[in-house]
C-alpha positions in Angstrom: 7.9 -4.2 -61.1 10.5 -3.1 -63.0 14.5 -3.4 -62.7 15.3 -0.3 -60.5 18.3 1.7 -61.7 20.0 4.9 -60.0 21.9 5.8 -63.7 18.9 5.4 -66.1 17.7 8.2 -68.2 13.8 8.0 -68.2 12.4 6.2 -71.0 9.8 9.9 -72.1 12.0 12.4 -70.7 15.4 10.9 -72.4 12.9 11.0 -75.8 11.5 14.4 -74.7 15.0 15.7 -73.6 16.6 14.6 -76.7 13.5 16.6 -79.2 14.5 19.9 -77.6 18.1 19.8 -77.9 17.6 18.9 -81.7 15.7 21.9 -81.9 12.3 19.8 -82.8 10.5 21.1 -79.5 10.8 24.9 -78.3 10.5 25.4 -74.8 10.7 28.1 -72.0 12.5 28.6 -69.0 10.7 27.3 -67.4 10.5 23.8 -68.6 14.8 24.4 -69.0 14.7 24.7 -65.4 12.6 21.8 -64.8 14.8 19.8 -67.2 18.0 20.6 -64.9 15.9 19.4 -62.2 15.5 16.2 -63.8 18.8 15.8 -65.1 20.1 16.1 -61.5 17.3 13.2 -60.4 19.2 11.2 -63.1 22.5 12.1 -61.6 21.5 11.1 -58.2 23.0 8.2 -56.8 20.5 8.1 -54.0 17.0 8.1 -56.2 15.9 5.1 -58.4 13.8 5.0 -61.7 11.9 2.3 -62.4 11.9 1.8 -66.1 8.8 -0.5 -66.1 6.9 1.7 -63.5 5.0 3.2 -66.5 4.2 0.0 -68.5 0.7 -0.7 -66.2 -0.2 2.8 -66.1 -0.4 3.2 -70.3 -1.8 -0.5 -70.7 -4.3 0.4 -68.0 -5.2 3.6 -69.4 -5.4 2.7 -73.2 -7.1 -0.9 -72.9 -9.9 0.8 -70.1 -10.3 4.7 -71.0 -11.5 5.7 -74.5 -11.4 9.7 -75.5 -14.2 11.6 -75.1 -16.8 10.3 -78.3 -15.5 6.8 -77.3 -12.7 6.5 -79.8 -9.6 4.3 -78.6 -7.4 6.6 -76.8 -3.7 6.8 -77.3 -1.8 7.8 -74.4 -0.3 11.1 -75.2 2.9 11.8 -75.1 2.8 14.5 -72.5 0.7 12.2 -69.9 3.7 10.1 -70.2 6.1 12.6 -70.0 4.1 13.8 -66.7 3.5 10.7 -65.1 6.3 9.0 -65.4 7.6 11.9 -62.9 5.1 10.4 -60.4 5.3 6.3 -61.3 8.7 6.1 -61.9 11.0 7.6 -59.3 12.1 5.9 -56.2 14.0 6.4 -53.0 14.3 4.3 -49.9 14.0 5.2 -46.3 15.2 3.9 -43.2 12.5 3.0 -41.1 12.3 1.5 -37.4 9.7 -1.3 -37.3 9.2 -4.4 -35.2 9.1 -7.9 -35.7 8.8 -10.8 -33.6 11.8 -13.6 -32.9 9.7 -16.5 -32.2 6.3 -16.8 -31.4 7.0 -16.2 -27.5 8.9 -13.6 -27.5 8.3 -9.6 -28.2 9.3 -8.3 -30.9 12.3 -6.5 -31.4 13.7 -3.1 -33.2 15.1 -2.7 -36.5 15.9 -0.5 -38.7 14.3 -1.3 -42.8 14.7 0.0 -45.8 11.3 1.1 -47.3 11.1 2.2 -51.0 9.2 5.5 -51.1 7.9 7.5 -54.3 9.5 10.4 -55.1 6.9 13.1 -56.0 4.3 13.3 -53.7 2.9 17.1 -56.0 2.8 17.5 -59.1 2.0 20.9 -60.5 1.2 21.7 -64.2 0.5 25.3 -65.5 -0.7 24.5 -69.3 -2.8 26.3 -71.7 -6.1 26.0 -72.0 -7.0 23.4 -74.4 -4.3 20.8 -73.8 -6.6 17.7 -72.0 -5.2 18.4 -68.7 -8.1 17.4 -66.8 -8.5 14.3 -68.8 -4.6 13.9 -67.4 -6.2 14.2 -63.9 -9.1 12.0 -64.7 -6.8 8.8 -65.9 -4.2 9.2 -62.5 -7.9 9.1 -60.7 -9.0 6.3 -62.4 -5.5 4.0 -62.1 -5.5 4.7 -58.0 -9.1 4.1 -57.8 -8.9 0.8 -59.8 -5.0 -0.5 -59.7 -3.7 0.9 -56.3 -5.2 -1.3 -54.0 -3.7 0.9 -50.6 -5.9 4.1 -52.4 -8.9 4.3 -50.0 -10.0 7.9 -50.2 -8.9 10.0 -52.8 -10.8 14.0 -54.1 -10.9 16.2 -56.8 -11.4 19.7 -56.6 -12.4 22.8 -58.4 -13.4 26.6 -57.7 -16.8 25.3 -59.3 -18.5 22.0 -59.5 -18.8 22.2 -63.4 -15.6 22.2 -63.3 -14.7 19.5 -61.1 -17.0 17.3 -63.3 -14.4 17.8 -66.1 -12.5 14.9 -63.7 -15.1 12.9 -62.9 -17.2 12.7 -66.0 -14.4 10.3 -67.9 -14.3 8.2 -65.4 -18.1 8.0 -65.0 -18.4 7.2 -68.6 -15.3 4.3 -68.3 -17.7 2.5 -66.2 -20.8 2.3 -68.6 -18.7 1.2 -71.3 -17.0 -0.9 -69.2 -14.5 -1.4 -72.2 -11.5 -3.3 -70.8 -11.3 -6.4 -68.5 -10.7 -4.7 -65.6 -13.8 -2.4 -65.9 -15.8 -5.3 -67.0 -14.9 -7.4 -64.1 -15.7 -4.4 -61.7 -18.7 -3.1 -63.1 -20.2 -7.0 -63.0 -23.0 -7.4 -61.2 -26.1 -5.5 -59.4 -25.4 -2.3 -57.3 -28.8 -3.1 -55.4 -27.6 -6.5 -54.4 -26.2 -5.6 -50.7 -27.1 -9.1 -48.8 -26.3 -11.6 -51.8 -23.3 -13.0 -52.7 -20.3 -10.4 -52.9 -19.2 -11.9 -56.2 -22.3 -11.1 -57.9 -22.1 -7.3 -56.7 -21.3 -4.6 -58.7 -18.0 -3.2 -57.2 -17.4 -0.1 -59.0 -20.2 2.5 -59.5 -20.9 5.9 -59.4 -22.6 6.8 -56.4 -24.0 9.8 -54.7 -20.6 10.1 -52.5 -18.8 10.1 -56.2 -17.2 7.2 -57.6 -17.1 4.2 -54.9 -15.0 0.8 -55.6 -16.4 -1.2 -53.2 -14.0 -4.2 -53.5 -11.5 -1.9 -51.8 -13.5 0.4 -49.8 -12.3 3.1 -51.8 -14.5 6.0 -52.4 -13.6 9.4 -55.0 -15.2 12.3 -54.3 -15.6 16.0 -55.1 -15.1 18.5 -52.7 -15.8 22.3 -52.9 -12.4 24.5 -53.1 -12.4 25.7 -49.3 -10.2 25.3 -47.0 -12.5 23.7 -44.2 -14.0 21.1 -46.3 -10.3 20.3 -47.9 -8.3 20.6 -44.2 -7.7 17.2 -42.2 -8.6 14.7 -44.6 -6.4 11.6 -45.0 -6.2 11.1 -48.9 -3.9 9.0 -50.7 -4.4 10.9 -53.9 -5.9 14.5 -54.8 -6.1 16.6 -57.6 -7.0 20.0 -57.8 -8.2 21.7 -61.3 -7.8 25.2 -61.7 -6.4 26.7 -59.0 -5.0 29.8 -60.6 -8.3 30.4 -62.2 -10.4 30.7 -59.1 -10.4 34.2 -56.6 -8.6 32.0 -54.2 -7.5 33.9 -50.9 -6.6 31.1 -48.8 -3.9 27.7 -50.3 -5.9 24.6 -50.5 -3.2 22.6 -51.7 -1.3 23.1 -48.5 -4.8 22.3 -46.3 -5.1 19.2 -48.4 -1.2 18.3 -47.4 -1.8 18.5 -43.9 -4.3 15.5 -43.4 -2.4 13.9 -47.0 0.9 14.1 -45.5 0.2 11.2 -42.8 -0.7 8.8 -45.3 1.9 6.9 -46.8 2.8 7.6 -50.6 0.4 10.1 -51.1 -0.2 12.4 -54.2 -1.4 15.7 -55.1 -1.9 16.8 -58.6 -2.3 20.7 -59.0 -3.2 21.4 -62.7 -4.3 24.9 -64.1 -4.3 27.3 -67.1 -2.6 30.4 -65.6 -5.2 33.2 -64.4 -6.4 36.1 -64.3 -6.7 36.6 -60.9 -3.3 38.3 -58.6 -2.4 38.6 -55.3 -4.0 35.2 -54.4 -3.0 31.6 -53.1 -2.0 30.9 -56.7 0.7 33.7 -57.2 2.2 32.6 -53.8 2.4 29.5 -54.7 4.2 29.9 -58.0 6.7 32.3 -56.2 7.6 29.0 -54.4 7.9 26.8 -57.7 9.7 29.7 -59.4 12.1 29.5 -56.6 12.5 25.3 -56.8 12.9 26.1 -60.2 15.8 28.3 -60.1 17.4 26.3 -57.1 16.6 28.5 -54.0 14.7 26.0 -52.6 16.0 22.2 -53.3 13.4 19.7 -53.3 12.9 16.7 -55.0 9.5 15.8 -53.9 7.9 18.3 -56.4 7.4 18.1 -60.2 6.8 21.3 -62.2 5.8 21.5 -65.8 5.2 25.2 -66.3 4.1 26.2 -69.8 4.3 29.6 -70.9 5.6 31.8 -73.4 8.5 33.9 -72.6 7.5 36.7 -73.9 4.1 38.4 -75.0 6.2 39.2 -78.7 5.9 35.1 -79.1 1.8 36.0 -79.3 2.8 36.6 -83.1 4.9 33.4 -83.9 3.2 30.1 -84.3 6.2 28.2 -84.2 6.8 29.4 -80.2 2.9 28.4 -79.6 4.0 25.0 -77.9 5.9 26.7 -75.2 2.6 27.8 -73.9 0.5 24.6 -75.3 2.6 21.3 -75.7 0.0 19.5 -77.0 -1.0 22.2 -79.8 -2.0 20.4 -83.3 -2.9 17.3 -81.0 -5.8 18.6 -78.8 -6.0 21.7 -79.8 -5.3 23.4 -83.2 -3.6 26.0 -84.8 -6.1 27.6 -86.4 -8.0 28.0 -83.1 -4.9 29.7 -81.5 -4.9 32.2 -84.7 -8.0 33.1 -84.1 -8.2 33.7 -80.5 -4.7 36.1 -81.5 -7.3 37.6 -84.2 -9.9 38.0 -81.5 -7.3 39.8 -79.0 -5.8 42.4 -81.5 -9.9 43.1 -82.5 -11.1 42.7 -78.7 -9.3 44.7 -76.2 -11.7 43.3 -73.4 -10.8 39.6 -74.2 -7.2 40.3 -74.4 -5.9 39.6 -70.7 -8.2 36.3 -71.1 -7.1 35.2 -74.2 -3.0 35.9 -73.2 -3.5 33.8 -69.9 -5.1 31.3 -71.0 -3.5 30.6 -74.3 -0.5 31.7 -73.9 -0.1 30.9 -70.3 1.0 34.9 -70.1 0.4 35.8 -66.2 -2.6 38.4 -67.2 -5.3 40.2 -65.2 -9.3 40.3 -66.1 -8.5 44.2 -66.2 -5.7 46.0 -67.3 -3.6 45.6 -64.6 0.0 47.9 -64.9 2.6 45.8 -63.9 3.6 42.5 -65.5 4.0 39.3 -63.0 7.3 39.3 -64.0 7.9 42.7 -62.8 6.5 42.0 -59.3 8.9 39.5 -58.2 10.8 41.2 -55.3 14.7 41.0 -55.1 17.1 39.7 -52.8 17.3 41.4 -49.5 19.5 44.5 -49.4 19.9 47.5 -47.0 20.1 51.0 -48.4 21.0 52.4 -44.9 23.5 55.6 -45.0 22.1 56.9 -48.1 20.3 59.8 -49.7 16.7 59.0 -50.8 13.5 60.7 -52.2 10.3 60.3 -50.2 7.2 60.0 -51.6 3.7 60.0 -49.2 0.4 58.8 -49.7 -1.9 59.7 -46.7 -5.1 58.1 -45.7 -8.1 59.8 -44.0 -7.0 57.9 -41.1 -9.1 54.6 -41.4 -6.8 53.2 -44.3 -3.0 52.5 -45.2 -1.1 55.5 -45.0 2.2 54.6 -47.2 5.7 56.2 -47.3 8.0 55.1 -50.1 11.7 55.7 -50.0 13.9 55.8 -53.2 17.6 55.9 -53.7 19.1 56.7 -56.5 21.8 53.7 -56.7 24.5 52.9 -59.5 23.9 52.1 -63.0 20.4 53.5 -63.6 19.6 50.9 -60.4 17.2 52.6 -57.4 16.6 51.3 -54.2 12.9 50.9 -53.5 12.1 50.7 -49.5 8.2 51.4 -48.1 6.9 51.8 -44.9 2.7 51.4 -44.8 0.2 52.2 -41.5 -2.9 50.6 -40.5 -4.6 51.3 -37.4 -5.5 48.4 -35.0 -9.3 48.4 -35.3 -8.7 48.0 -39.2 -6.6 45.2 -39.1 -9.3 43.6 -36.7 -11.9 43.9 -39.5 -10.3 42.5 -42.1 -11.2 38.7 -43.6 -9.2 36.0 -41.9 -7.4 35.1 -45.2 -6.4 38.8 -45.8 -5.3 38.9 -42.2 -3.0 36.5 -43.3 -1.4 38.6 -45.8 -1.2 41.5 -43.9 0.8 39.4 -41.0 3.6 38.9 -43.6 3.7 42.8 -44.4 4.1 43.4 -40.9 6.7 40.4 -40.1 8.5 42.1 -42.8 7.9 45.8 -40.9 6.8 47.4 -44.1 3.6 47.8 -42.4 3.1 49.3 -39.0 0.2 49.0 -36.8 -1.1 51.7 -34.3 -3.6 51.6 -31.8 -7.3 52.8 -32.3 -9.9 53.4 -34.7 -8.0 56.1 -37.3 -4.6 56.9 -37.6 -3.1 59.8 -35.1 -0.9 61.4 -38.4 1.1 63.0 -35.1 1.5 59.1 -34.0 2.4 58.0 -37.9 5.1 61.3 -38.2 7.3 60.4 -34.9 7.3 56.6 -35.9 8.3 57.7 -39.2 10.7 60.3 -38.1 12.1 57.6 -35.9 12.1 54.5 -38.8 14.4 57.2 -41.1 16.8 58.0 -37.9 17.5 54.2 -36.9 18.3 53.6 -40.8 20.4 56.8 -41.4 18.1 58.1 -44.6 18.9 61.5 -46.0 15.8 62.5 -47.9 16.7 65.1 -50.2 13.0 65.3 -52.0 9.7 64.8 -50.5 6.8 64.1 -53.3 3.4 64.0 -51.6 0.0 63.6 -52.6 -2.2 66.9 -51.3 -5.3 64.9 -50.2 -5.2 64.9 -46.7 -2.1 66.2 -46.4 -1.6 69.8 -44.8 -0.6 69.1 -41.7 1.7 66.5 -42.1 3.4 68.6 -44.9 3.2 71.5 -42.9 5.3 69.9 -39.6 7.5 68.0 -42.1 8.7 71.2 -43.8 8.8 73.1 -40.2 11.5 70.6 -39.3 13.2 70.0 -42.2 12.8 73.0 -44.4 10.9 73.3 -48.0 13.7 72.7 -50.1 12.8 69.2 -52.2 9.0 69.0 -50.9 6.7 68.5 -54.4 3.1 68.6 -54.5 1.8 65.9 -56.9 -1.0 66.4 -58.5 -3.2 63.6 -59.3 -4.7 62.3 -62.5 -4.1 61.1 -66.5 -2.4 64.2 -67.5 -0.1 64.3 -64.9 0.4 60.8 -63.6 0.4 59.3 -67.2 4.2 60.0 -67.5 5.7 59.6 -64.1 4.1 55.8 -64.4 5.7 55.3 -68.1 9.0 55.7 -66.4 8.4 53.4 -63.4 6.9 51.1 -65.2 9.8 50.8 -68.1 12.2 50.4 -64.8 10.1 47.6 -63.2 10.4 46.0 -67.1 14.2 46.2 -66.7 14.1 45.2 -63.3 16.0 48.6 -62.5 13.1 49.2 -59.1 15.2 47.1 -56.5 12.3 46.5 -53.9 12.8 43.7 -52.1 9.5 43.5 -49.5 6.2 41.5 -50.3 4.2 45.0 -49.7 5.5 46.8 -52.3 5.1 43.3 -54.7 1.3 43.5 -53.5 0.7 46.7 -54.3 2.5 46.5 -57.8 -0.1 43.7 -58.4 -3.0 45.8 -57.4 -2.4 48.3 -59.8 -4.5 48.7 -62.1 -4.5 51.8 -65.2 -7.5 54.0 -66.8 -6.6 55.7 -70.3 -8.4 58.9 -70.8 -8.9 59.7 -74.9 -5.4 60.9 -75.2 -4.0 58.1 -74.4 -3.0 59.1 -70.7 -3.3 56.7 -68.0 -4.4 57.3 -64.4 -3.2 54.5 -61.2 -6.5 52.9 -59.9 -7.1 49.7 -57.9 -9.3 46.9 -58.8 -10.8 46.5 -54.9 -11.0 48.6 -52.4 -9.5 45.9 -50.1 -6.4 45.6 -53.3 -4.0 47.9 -51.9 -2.0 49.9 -54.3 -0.6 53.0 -52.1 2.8 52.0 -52.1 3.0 52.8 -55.7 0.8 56.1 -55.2 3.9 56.8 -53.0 6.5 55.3 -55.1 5.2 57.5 -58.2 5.9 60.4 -55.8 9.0 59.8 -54.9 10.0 59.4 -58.0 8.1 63.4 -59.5 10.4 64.6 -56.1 13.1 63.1 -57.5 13.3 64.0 -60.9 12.6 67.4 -60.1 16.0 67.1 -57.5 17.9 65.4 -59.6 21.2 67.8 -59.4 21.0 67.0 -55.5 21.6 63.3 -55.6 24.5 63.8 -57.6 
């Protein structure tokens, strides 16, 4: 154990830290952020770094694990950089224990002074090809063997093949059984249960997993669900790909419930970014992203988020390592050049190639809307003020949406929606949807009614009421005719025809409309600040006809995107109206 210092720049970070601001190491903003993070660790007169923390972790790891044709391994300089987040910083609590005065007498409260890690999750978003399940593979393998408090510890994955990308180096440390530590554990006969304990084999690869049995410590793989995640007490988890998989539900949190009442414990979340929205994985980086840009102050959590700025960095080799740190190292160049090849000449493998590689936030279609154009705003209220309505009805089983926008200052518009489900829909929905839908409605951008279908008489006098309480003057009124009449019909009985549009749907006519949206979203110019409106930008997916023209589809049928439908509305009204607004 090290000296512990609360004014000592970490030994790979300092070296790290120092690269970039030379100009040697591009990075994103991202990383910047996480760097300020850091720096204000460093600043901290109330968190430690331990400068020799690290020292048993690389000797451990380079005398025991080899690389995967069983070539001495090097540390790399990234696992370093990583886990000296997690081995290195310290803070202490006050705790209340007892201890006994004499041996007749009870024992008595005081308060200690425990020293406490830091980072209990660590979350790394790198491209694919940079050994980050190897990095998950060596923290498994130093709790399993060094930590002797580490009694249960998992790995997950949305597949098994790809949970065996943890397991499998660790599997293959034991047969070589390279270094003394491995050697001394893997001595001996795993059928010799009655014998004498020195001359059994206490670390093997079982059936359960990986099982050390000198400390009754057991590794094993668990499917990527919430009930066989939820309630378990482990010291040390790691979870591969989890913005890869169609994940609905957040296992990292289910495995911090049971992880939480174990002392010390740690969760590594590593992932190439995916290709999959609207799931546990986007929520989860809107959290990070606010850490990052100090919403949310926490110093528990370690974020190293690779990515590329910008998709114009697709064409400049020398911003690569933004998105891959460890480009040249574990991955080369020329592989990246061809997957860019491969992308400009395959359309189809373009989202995949631009997540994965360049850690771009892509979907497995062509989905409208960039991640970055999703985020919603800070609250605001655009009571008192003259909007444009635009209305997307459902046949009555569905989300009937309403999407209010106000022309604000500087090119800015106000984006505020208002969505309907009826009761017995909401019922039917999956648990983990359910879930999503409760925020909508916590929110009130969506509205539940009772029954089976929507009563469009019901949805009008809420509606009516919802633009009274907040003082909206709708000047324009786009709609979309499907299933319309009536409601158009009793909306232009009480307030007139003047403004109401009829938008016709399809490539011709939507193609434009969305162009414009979609240029303000870009700009962040669309000021929506509710989660609905976020979830149905991410839904949105776009068909090109042979001219060129795009249509607004959805993915799912369960992958709401009516807000939009309503928004693009709103927006034809508008346009059409403009001299009114002003």
């Amino acid at each position: 154990m090290g000296q512990l210092s609360n004014t000592a720049t970490p030994k790979y970070y300092g070296q790290f830290r120092d690269a970039v601001l030379a100009g040697e190491v591009p990075v994103n903003r991202e990383i910047s952020l996480e760097m300020n993070r850091i720096d204000a660790l460093i600043a901290d007169r109330n968190v430690y770094y331990d400068e020799k923390a690290m020292d048993g972790f690389v000797a451990f790891c380079e005398a025991e694990l080899t690389l995967t044709d069983g070539g001495d391994l090097e540390l790399l300089f990234t696992f370093k950089l990583w886990a000296e987040q997690i081995f290195c910083w310290f803070y202490f609590e006050e705790v209340e224990v007892i201890t006994p005065s004499t041996p007749f007498e009870m024992g008595k409260r005081v308060i200690k002074s425990v020293r406490r890690r830091l980072v209990n999750k660590q979350y790394l978003i790198v491209a694919r090809g940079g050994a980050k399940s190897m990095y998950a593979a060596f923290i498994q393998a130093y709790f399993l063997t060094c930590d002797l408090s580490t009694t249960h510890q998992i790995t997950t994955a949305p597949t098994m093949k790809q949970a065996e990308e943890v397991m499998s180096p660790l599997r293959t440390a034991i047969v070589r059984s390279r270094g003394p530590v491995f050697q001394f554990l893997t001595e001996g006969s795993l059928q010799n249960t009655t014998g004498n304990r020195a001359n059994r084999q206490k670390l093997a690869a079982t059936k359960k997993g990986v099982e050390n049995f000198l400390t009754n410590s057991l590794l094993e793989v668990r499917p990527m669900t919430i009930p066989k995640l939820q309630g378990l007490r482990v010291k040390l988890a790691t979870v591969d790909e989890w913005l890869s998989g169609d994940l609905r539900e957040d296992v990292i949190g289910a495995i911090e419930q049971g992880a939480s009442k174990v002392v010390d414990y740690l969760i590594v979340a590593i992932s190439s970014e995916g290709t999959v929205r609207n799931g546990a994985g986007d929520d989860i980086k809107l959290e990070l992203q606010k850490i990052l840009n100090g919403e949310y102050i926490t110093p528990h959590v370690s974020i190293w988020h690779y990515k590329l700025d910008d998709v114009k960095e697709v064409g400049m080799p020398e911003m690569w390592r933004k998105a891959q740190p460890n480009i040249g190292i574990t991955v080369s160049y020329e592989t990246y050049q061809r997957d860019v090849n491969r992308a400009e000449q395959a359309p189809a493998a373009r989202n995949d190639i631009l997540a994965k590689r360049f850690g771009l936030p892509m979907e497995g279609f062509t989905f409208f809307f960039a991640y970055d154009d999703t985020l919603v705003h800070p609250r605001r209220s655009f009571d008192h003020m003259l909007c444009s309505m635009g209305a997307d009805l459902s046949q009555g089983d569905d989300f009937t949406a309403f999407t209010f926008l106000f022309p604000y200052k500087n090119m800015l518009f106000g984006v505020k929606t208002l969505c309907y489900i009826a009761q017995n829909t909401l019922d039917s929905l999956p648990a983990a949807l359910r879930i999503k839908y409760n925020q909508f409605i916590a929110e009130d951008s969506l509205r539940v009614l009772p029954g089976t279908v929507l009563d469009m008489e019901e949805v009008f006098e809420d509606l009516d009421r919802f633009i009274i309480d907040h003082d909206y003057t709708v000047v324009s009124m786009g709609y979309d005719p499907y299933n319309a009449k009536a409601f158009v019909n009793r909306w232009e009985t009480q307030n007139g025809q003047y403004g109401v549009e009829k938008v016709i749907q399809g490539s011709r006519t939507e193609s434009v409309p969305l162009g414009e949206l979609k240029k303000l979203a870009e700009q962040r110019l669309l000021l929506f600040d509710e989660a609905m409106m976020s979830y149905a930008m991410g839904n949105s997916i776009v068909i090109e006809d042979t001219n060129g023209n795009k249509k607004l589809l959805k993915r799912r049928q369960e992958q709401k995107i009516d807000s939009v439908s309503a928004l693009m509305d709103s927006w034809v009204a508008y346009k059409l109206h403009k001299e009114a607004f002003e």
